[in-house]
Phi, psi and omega in degrees: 000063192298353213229017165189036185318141191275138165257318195212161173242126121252141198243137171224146207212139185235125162289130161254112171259338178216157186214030188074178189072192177291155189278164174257145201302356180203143204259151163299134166224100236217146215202128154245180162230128199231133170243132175240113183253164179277142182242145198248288170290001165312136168085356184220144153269141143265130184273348196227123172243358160344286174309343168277359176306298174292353151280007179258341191301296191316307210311335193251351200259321149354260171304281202287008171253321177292000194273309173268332184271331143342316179248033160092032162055341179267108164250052138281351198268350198271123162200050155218161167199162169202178154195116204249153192240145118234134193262158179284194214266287173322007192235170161229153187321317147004274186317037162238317192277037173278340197274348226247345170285281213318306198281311185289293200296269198301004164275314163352273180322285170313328149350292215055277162276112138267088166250003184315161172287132193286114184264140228242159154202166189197162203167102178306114217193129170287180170321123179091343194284157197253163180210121153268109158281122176274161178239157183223175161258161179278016184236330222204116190279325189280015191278110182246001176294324206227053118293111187184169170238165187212088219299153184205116150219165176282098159311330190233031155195179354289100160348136190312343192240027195231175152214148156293068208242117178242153168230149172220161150199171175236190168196118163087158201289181173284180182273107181070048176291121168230044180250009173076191173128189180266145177275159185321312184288042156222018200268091189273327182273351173037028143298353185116327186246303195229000000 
């Protein structure tokens, strides 16, 4: 990946054991993995950035295999995912939606059957800025059990000249979900939504 060299990986993996009310009998669990990259276009507009979707792909083949092995290497037990950019101040919003192939797509794969839309957020930012990345479920989008975020930042980044390139995922609903909706076991048509 000469055109987006990595300064750093950090992988952060969260247990939810309690959410007031009763504990739940298997605790929720959600993980993200942060890539801090060289952004190649800071500081020029470039008309044409396409081509760096493929040069981010090993980068996302990556993020998502430390990503699944972070939540106990089977990712049949996985069934949320989301993913987010920030890009630095010398960079534009554009440049994030570079992250939305590479990323979405190889988790999709490593999945396996995935077919929900990778729920997405993005955002131009300095050092230290946070992000709610949202989750969704992976089959099925109208899934309201496994709506959430999942807050990521960096301290010492993204650098006026980086981007923040993230993955998340869970395994299992939030802890005590009650708003109804279709439940994950009820998902049939399997299109994606529902």
């Amino acid at each position: 990946m000469p055109d987006f060299p990595i300064r750093k990986i950090v992988v952060i993996s969260e247990e939810i054991m309690h959410e007031n009310g009763p504990a739940p009998q298997t605790p929720r669990r959600r993980a993200a993995v942060l890539a801090v990259v060289k952004n190649p276009h800071a500081g020029r507009y470039v008309e044409e950035l396409q081509p760096g979707m493929d040069d981010l792909k090993p980068l996302g083949q990556l993020m998502t295999t430390r990503l699944i092995e972070a939540l106990g290497g089977d990712p049949k037990v996985i069934d949320g995912y989301g993913k987010g950019m920030i890009v630095g101040e010398d960079g534009e919003l554009e440049h994030g939606a570079l992250w939305h192939v590479p990323g979405g797509y190889t988790m999709r794969e490593q999945l396996g059957q995935a077919l929900a839309i990778v729920p997405s957020a993005m955002k131009v930012g300095g050092m230290g800025a946070h992000l709610d990345v949202p989750l969704g479920h992976i089959n099925a989008a109208y899934v309201r059990s496994h709506f959430d975020a999942m807050d990521v930042s960096i301290p010492d980044a993204p650098r006026r000249d980086e981007m923040v390139l993230c993955l998340v995922m869970s395994c299992g609903p939030r802890v005590h979900n009650r708003m109804g909706g279709l439940a994950a076991d009820q998902i049939k048509v399997f299109d994606g939504q529902r």
